[in-house]
C-alpha positions as CSV (number, residue, x, y, z in Angstrom):
1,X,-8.1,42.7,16.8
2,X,-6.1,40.8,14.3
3,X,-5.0,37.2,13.7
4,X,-3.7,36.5,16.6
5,X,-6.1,37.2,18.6
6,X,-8.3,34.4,17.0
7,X,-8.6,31.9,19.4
8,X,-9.2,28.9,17.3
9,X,-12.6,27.9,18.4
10,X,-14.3,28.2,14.8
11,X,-12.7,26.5,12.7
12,X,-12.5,28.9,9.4
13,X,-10.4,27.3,7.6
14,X,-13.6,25.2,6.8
15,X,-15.9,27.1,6.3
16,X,-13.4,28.9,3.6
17,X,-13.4,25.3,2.2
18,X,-17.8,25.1,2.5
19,X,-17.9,27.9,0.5
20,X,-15.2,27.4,-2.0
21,X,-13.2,30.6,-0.8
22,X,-16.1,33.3,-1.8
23,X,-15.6,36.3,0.4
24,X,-18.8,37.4,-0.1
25,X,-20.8,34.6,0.9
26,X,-18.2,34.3,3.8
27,X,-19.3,37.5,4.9
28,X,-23.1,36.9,4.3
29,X,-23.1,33.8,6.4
30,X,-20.6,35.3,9.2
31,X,-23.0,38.4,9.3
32,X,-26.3,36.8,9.7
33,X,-25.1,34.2,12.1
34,X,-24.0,37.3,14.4
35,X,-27.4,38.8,13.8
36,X,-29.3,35.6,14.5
37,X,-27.3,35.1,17.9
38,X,-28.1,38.7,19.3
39,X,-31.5,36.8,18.9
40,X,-30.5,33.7,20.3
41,X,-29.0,35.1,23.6
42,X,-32.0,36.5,24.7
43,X,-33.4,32.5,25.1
44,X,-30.3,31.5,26.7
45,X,-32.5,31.2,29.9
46,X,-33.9,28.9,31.5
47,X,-37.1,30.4,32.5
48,X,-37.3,31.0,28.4
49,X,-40.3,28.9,26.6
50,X,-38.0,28.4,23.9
51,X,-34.6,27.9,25.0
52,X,-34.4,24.1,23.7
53,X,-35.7,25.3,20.1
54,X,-33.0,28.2,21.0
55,X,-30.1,26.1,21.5
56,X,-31.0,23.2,18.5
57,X,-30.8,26.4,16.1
58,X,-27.5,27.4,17.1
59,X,-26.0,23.8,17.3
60,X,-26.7,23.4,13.3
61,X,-25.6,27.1,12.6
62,X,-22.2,26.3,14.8
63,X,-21.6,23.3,12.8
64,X,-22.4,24.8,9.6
65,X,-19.5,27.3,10.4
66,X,-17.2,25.3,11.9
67,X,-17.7,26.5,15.6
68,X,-17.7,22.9,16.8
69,X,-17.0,23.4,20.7
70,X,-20.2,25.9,20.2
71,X,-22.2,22.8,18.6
72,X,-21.1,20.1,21.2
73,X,-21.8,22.6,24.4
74,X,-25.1,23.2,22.2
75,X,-25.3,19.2,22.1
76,X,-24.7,19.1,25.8
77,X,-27.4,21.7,26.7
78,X,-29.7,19.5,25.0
79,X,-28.7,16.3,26.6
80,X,-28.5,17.7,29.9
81,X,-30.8,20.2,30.3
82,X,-30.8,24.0,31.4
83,X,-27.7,23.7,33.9
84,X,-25.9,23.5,30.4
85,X,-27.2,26.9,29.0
86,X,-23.9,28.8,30.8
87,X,-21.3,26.3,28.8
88,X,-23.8,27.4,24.9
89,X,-23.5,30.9,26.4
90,X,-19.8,31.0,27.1
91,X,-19.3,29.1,23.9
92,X,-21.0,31.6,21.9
93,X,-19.2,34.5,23.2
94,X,-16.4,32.7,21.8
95,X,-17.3,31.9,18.8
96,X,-18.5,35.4,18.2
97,X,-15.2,36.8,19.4
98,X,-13.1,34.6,17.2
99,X,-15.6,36.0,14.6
100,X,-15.0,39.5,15.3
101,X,-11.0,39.0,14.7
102,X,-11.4,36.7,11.2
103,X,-13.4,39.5,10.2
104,X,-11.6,42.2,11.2
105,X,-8.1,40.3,9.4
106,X,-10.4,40.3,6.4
107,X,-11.2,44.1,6.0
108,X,-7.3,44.8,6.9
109,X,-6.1,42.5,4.1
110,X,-8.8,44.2,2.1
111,X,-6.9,47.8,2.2
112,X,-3.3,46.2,2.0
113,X,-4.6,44.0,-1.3
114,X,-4.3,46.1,-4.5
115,X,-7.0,45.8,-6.6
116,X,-6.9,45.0,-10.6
């Protein structure tokens, strides 16, 4: 995967701008929202207890990344209840995907960069 397979539904471009360009932390944050939604998926469900606590959590981590169509179908899900949680669930494969290509452009123009 590479840049163009990034399909524009997080926008990165702002979170570059949250965190004032630090690769690291863009990593850090990237990484742990990927871990957190392996967690997330499993209360995707209707019959789970805690998929309105579920789908809250992600909204705010969305938005805190710039995944905004993952926040509003998050928003949605709340508003209208569990016939939502397909829309959060297709919107967080999404977001993850367009995760996996910005980060895989990262490590690429981390061998091509020269270091000092």
């Amino acid at each position: 995967m590479a840049k163009r397979d990034i399909s524009g539904v997080v926008d990165f471009q702002y979170l570059e701008g949250f965190t004032a360009g630090d690769g690291d932390v863009i990593e850090e944050v990237l990484g742990l929202f990927r871990e957190q939604a392996a967690i997330w998926s499993n209360l995707l469900d209707p019959a789970a207890d805690g998929w309105r606590d579920a789908v809250h959590t992600i909204k705010g981590a969305a938005r805190g990344i710039g995944a905004v169509a993952l926040g509003d179908a998050c928003a949605r899900a709340e508003a209208d209840g569990p016939g939502a949680l397909d829309g959060v669930r297709d919107a967080l494969d999404a977001a993850l995907s367009d995760i996996a290509a910005y980060l895989h452009e990262r490590a690429l123009q981390s061998l091509r960069t020269p270091r000092s």
